[in-house]
C-alpha positions, 0 to 999 in steps of 0.5 A, spaced: 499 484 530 504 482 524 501 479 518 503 472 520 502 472 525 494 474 524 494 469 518 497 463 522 491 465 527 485 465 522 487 459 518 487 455 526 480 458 527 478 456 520 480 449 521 478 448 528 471 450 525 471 445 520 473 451 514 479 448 511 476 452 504 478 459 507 485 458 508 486 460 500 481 467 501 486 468 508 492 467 505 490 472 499 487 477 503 494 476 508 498 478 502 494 483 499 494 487 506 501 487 506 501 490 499 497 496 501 501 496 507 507 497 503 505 502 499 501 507 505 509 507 507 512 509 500 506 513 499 508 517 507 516 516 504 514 520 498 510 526 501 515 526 507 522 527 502 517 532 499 516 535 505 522 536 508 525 539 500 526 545 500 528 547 493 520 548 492 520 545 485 515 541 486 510 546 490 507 550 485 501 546 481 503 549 475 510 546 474 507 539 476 504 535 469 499 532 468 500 524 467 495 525 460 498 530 457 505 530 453 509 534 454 509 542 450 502 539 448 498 543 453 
């Protein structure tokens, strides 16, 4: 199901309940679901161009730096 059309759906139910004050909560958690899902298929994209490179230069831990260290410190 799209995102949309979930949202749509849950906030209908909500009124139909007599929820109104959940429309602002479904609408947050709309929008974070589709971040995420966004960033699971950059994070597939990354690891699948990584995959198919084959250079190899990032394959070997020891040529990958550590976020925390500058570079030449370790």
């Amino acid at each position: 199901m799209e995102i949309e059309a979930w949202l749509k759906a849950a906030c209908d139910d909500a009124e139909r309940r007599g929820l109104p004050e959940l429309k602002s909560l479904l609408e947050t958690l709309a929008r974070s679901t589709a971040a995420l899902r966004a960033a699971d298929r950059s994070v597939r994209s990354a690891a699948s161009a990584l995959a198919d490179d084959d250079s190899g230069a990032l394959s070997a831990p020891e040529r990958m730096a550590h976020p925390d260290v500058a570079e030449g410190e370790e």
